[in-house]
C-alpha positions in Angstrom: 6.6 11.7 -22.7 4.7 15.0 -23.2 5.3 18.5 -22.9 2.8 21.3 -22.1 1.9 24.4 -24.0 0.8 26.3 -21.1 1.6 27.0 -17.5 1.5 23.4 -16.2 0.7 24.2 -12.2 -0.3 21.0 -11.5 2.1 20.2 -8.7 1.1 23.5 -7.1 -2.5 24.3 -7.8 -4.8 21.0 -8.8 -7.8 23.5 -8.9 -5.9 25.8 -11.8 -5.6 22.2 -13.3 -8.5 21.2 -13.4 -10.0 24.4 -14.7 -7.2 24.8 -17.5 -7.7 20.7 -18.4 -11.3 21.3 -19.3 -10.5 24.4 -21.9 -10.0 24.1 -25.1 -9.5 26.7 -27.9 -10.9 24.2 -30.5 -13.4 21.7 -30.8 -11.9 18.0 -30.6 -13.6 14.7 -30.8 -13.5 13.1 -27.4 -13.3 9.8 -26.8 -17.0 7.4 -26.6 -16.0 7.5 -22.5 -14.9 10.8 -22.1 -16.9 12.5 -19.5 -17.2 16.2 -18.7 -18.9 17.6 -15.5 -19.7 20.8 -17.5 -21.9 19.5 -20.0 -24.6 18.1 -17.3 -27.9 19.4 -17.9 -29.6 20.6 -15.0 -31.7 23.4 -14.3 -29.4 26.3 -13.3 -32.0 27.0 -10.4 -32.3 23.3 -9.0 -28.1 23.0 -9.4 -28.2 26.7 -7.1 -30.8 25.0 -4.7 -28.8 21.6 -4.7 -25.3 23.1 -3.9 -26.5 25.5 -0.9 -28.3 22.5 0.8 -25.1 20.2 0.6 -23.2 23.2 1.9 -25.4 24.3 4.8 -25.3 20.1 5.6 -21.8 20.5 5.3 -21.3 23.4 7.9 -23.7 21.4 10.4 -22.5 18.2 10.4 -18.4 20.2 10.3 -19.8 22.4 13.3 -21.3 19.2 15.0 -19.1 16.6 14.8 -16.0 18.2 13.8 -13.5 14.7 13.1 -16.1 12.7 11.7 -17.8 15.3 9.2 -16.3 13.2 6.2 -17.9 10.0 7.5 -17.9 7.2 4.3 -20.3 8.3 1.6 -22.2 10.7 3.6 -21.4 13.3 0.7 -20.2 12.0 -2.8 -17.4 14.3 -4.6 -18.4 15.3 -8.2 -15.1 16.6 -9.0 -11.7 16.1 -6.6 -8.3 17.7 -7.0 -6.7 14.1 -6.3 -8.4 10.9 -6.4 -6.3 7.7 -4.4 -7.6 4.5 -5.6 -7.2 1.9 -2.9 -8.0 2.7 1.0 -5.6 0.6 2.6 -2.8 1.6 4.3 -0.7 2.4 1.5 -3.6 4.8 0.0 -4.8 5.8 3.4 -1.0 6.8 4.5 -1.0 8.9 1.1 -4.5 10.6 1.9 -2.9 11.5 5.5 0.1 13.1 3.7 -1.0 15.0 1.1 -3.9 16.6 3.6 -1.4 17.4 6.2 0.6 19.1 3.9 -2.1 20.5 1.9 -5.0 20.8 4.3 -8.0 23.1 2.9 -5.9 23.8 -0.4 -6.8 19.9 -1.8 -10.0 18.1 -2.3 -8.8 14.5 -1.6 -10.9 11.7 -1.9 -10.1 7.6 -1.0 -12.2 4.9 -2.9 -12.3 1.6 -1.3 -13.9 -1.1 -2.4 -13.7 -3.3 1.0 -14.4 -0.2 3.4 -17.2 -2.0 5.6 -18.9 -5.2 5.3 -21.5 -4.8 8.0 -21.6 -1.3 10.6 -23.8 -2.8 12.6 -21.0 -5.0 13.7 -17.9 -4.4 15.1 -15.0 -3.0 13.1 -12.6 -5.9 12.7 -15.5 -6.3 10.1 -14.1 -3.6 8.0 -11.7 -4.2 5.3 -12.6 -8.4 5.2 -10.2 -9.4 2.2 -7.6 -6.6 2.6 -4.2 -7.3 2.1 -3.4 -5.1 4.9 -5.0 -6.1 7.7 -4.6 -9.8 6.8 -0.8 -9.3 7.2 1.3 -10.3 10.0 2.5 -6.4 10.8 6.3 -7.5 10.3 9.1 -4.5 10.3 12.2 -5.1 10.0 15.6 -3.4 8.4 17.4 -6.3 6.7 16.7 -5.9 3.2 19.4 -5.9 -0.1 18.0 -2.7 -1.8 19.2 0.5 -0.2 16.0 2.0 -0.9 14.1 -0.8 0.8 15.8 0.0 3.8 15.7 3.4 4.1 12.0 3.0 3.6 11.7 0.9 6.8 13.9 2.8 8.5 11.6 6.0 8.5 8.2 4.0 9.0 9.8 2.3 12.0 10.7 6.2 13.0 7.2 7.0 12.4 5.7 3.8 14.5 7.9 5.4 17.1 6.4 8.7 17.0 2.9 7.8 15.9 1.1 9.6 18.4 2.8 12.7 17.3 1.8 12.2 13.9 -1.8 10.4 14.3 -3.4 12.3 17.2 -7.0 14.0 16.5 -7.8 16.3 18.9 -9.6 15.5 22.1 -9.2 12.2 21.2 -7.7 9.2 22.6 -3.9 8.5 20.7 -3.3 5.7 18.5 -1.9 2.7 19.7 -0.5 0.3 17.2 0.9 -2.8 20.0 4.5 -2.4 18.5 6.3 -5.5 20.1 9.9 -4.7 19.5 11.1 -8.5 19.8 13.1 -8.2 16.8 13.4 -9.6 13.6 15.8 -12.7 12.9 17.0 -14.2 9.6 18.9 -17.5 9.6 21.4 -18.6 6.8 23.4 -22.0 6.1 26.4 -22.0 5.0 25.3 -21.3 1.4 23.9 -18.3 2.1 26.6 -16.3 4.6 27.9 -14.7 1.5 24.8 -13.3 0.9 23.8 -12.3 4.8 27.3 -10.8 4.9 27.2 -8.5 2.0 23.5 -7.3 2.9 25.0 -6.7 6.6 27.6 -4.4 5.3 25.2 -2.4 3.0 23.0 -1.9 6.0 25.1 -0.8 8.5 26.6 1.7 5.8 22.6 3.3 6.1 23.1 2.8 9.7 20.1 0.5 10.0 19.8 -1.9 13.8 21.3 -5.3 13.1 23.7 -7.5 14.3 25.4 -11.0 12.9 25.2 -13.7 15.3 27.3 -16.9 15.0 26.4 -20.2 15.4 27.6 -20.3 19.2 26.0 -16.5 20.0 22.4 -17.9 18.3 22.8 -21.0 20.8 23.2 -18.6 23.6 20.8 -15.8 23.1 18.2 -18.5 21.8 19.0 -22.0 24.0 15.4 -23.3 22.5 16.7 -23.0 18.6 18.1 -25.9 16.8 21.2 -24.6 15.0 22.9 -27.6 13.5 22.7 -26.8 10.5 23.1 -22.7 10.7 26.2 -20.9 10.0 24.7 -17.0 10.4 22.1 -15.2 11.7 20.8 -11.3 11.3 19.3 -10.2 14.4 17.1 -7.1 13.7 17.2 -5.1 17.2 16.0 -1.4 17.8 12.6 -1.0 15.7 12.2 -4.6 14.8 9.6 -6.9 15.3 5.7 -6.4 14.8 2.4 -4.7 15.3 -1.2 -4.5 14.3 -1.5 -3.4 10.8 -5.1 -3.1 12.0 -5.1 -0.1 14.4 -2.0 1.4 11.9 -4.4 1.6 9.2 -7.4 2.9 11.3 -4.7 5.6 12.7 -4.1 6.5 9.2 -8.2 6.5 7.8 -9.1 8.4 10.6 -6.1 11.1 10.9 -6.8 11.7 6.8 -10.5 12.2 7.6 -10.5 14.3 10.6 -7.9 16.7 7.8 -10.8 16.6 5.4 -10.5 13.3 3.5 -13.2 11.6 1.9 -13.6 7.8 2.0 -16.3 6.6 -0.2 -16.9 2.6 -0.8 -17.6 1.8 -4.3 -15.4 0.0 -6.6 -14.0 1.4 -9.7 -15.0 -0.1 -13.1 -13.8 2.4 -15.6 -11.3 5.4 -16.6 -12.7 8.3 -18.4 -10.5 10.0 -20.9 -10.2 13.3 -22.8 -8.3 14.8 -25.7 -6.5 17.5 -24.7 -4.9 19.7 -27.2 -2.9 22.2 -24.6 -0.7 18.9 -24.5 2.1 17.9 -27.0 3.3 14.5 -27.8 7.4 14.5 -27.3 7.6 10.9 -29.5 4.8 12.5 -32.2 4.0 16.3 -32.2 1.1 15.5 -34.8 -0.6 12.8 -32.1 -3.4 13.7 -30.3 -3.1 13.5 -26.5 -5.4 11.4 -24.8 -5.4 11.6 -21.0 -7.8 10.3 -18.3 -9.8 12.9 -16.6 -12.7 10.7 -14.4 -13.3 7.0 -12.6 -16.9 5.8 -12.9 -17.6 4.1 -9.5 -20.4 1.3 -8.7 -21.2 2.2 -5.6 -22.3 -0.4 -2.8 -25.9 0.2 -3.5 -25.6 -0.4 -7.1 -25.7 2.5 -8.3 -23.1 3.9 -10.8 -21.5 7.8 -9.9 -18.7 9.8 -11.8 -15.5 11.3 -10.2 -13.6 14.4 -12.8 -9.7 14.1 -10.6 -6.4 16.3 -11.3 -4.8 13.4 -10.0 -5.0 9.7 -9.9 -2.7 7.7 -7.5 -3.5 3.4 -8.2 -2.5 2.1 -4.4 -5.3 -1.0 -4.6 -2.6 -3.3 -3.5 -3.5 -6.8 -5.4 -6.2 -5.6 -7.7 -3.5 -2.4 -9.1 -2.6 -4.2 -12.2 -6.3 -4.6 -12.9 -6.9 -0.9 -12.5 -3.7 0.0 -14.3 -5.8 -2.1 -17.3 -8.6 0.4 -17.3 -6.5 3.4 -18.0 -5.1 1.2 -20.7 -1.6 0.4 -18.9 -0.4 -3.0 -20.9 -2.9 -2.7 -23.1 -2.1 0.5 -25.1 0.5 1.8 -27.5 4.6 3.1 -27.1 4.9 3.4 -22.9 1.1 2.1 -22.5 2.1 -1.5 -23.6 3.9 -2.4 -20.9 1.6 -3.5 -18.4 1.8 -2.9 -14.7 3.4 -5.8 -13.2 0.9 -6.7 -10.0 -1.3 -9.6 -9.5 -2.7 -11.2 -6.2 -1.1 -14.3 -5.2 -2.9 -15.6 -1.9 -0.9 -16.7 1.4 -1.8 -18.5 4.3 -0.9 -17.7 8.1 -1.6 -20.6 10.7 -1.9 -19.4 14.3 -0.5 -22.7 16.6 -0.2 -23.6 19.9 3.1 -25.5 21.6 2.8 -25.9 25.0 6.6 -26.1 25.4 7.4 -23.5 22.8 9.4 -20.6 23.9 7.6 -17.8 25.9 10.1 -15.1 24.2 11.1 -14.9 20.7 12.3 -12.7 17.8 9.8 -13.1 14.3 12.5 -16.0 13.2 12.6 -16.3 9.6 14.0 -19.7 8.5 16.5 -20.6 5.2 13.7 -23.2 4.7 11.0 -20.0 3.7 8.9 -20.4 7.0 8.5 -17.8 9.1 7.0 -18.0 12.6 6.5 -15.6 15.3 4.7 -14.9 18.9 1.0 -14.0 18.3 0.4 -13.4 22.4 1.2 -15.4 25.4 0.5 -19.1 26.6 2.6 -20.0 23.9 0.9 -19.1 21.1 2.4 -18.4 17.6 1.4 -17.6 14.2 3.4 -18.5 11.2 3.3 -19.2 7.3 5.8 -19.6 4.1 5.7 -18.6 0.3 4.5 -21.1 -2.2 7.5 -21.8 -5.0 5.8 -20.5 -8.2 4.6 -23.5 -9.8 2.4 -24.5 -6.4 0.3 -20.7 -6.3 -2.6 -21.5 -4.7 -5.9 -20.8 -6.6 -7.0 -16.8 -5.7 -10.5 -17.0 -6.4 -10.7 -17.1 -2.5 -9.8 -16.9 0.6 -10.0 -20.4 1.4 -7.4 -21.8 3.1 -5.5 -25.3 2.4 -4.9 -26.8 5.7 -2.8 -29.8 3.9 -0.1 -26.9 3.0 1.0 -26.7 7.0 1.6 -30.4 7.3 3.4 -30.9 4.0 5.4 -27.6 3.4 5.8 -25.8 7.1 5.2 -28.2 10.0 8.7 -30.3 9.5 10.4 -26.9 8.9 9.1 -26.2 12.3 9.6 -28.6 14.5 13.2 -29.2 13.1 14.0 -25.8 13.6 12.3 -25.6 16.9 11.6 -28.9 18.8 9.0 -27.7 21.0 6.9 -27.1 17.9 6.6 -31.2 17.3 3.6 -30.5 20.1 2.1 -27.6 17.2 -1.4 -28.0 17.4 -3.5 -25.5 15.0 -6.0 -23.8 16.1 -7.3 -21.5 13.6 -5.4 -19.9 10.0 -6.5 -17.5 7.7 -5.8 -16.5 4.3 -4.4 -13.3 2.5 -3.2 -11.2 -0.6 0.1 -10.2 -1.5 0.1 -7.4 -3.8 2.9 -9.6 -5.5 4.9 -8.0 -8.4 6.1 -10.8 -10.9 8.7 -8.9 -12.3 11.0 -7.9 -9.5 9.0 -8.5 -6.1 9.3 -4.6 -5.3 7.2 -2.0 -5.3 6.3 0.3 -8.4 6.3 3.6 -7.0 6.1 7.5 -9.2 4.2 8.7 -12.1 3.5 6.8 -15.7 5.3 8.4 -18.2 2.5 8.7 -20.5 -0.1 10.5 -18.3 0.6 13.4 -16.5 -2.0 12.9 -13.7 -1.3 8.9 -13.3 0.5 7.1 -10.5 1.2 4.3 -8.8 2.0 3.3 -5.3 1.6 -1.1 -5.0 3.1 -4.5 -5.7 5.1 -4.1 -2.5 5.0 -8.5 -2.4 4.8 -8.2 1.5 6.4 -5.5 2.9 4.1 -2.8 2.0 2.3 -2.7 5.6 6.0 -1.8 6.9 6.7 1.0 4.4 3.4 2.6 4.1 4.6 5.7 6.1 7.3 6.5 4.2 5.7 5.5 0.7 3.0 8.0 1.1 5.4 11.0 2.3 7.4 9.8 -1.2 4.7 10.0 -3.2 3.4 13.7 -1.4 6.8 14.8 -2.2 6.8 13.8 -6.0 3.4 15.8 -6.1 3.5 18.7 -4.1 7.6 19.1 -4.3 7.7 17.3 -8.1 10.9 15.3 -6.8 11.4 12.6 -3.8 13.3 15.7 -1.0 13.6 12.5 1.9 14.2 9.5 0.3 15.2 8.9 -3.7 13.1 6.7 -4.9 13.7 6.9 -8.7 14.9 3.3 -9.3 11.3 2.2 -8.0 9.6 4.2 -10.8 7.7 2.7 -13.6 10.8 3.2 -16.0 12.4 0.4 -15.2 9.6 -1.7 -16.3 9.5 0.1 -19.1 13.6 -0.1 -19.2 13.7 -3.6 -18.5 15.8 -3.6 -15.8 14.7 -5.3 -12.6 15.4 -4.6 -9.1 15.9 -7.7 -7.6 15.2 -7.5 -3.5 17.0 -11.1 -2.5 15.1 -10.6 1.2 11.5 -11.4 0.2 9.6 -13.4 3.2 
């Protein structure tokens, strides 16, 4: 931990920050990375020359095109007063929070590796390998954490009210295809115990679910084979899926029309700085070295520099990689322990049955399968969770079409006997930003930076708690302390702590 020997306004004023961060009343050997936008050389003149010309293109393109004048890489940020790693829709709900709160008082910028892969054709192009849009847009309530379900609760309020949230002027309102269909988890009789206790903790939060017996399942469901099923959670009000797609372009494009830039490059690298203004709890004779800039390979090669107040890691899968770079796991004292997050690749099969039912709930089986509706005609999309020692390979996105006929399609047609007619017709594959240690997300600050945090390893349900994630994580900087929803036990201390937070509802 550190204290600070001057006025830390950091969670009030990022440009007093960045300004106080860059002074120093003696002279200190920086770091072989560190990086300082004041000691670029350049003709005072041409800087002048340069700086009036972005700003007169600035004004034009604002007074032009007023919601698009932040258009991706159209004008690179030298220095930002918050810089969110990751442009998903965990970043991308951040960007629109902090802005909306913030508006003209923060420079916020989103760097996204998988932004586009080709304008020239349509957007379902953009973000290719993205965890996000790769998901199957699942919400539900019936989690074991009360934090987890207070977290769903909100975003399914804020899927509810999106167009009051989302809307750009004199444009057309979001529409994310919400199909509230519900959300049904089946137990045998070994795990009612477990059903029954998570029931009772989410009705105490007041979240929509019901218990359904054997007999009530074969009524409400006459088409599911429950021979072998003691329990069921039905998820009701707020339950059941939409297109994590037009979510996150309602997000991007909200944050930008507020003043957000997006900029596609990848980062390769922290900068860091010594900064003497800081004190060292552990070791007031230790020199505090903090991270002050990203160096970012752009998509035409080309390397830039970005000086941040703030740094918020939400790259879903590749976050433990980036935690690496600013020496997270590979450091000394809190910097050892690494941030738990690694991609572990899923596969979704989208099925036909002709005699599969034309209404159902997203069903999710004791067996690990999952299946749900994916449109009419009897169409249906579902998918199950390797066990650990069969991960599939992540180098790519290929997907292993033997994995539906050995580990899902028996599951299937047991469960359902229409699905013995299944018949594939396409499948894709995906990233879960999976955290090893506990399977839930890491969400606050790093105790040994004062500008570092993380919002990732969500192992699934991120797309569902995006909206309330990024209000958290605005609170914790603009408000220094969660004000909605206490999130402490997420934090990174508990890695540090050793002491998991097991979520038993992980799908």
């Amino acid at each position: 931990m550190y204290t600070r020997n001057v006025s830390l306004i950091i969670r009030r004023n990022f440009k007093i920050c960045l300004s106080v961060r860059h002074k120093s009343d003696s002279s200190t050997k920086q770091p072989d990375n560190y990086y300082d936008p004041d000691t670029i050389h350049e003709n005072p003149l041409e800087r002048c020359k340069r700086l009036i010309k972005r700003d007169i293109n600035e004004l034009w393109k604002k007074a032009n095109d007023p919601y698009d004048q932040y258009e991706d890489n159209k004008i690179f940020p030298k220095t930002v007063d918050i810089l969110i790693v990751g442009g998903g829709v965990i970043g991308s709900s951040i960007a629109y929070w902090l802005q909306n709160k913030c508006r003209d008082g923060l420079t916020i910028a989103v760097i996204e590796k998988d932004l586009t892969v080709n304008k020239s054709v349509i957007s379902t192009q953009e973000y290719a390998k993205a965890s996000t849009v790769l998901s199957c847009g699942g919400i539900r309530q019936q989690f074991s954490l009360k934090e987890n379900i207070e977290l769903s609760k909100f975003s399914a309020e804020f899927l509810r009210d999106i167009k009051d949230y989302l809307t750009i002027p004199e444009q057309e309102p979001p529409e994310i295809n919400f199909n509230p269909s519900g959300y049904l988890f089946l137990a045998t009789k070994n795990g009612v115990d477990t059903m029954l206790k998570n029931h009772q903790l989410q009705k105490e939060l007041k979240a929509n679910v019901e218990l359904l017996s054997k007999d009530m399942l074969k009524t409400k469901f006459p088409w599911l084979n429950v021979d072998d099923i003691e329990l069921g959670s039905l998820g009701t009000l707020n339950s059941g899926w939409f297109d994590p797609w037009s979510l996150l372009n309602a997000l991007r494009n909200k944050a930008k029309s507020l003043g957000t830039y997006y900029i596609e490059g990848e980062v390769k690298d922290f900068g860091f700085k010594i900064d003497t203004s800081i004190v060292v709890e552990e070791d007031p004779s230790k020199e505090y070295e903090g991270i002050n800039s990203v160096k970012v390979k752009l998509k035409d090669g080309k390397t830039q520099q970005i000086v941040f107040g703030v740094c918020i890691v939400a790259a879903g899968a590749e976050s433990g990689n980036i935690a690496k770079m600013a020496k997270v796991g590979n450091g000394k004292g809190f910097l050892s322990t690494p941030l738990p997050i690694e991609p572990r690749k899923r596969f979704v099969y989208h099925y036909h049955a002709p005699k599969g039912p034309s209404m159902s709930p997203m069903v999710i089986d004791p067996s690990g399968v999952y299946f749900r509706p994916n449109s009419y005609n009897n169409h249906y999309i579902c998918g199950k969770s390797p066990c650990d020692t069969e991960e599939p390979n992540t180098a790519n996105l290929d997907v292993d079409h033997d994995f539906f006929e050995n580990e899902i399609w028996a599951a299937l047609a047991h469960r359902v006997p229409a699905f013995e007619e299944a018949k594939v017709k396409s499948s894709w594959a995906g990233y879960y930003d999976y955290n090893w240690y506990d399977q839930n997300g890491v969400i606050g600050a790093h105790p040994s930076y004062f500008n570092l945090y993380f919002a990732a390893g969500f192992s699934g349900h991120g797309i569902q708690q995006a909206p309330a994630v990024g209000r958290a994580i605005m609170e914790m900087i603009t408000e220094s302390g969660y004000n909605s929803i206490d999130l402490s036990r997420l934090g990174f201390g508990r890695l540090i702590a050793e002491q998991p937070l097991y979520e038993q509802n992980i799908v």
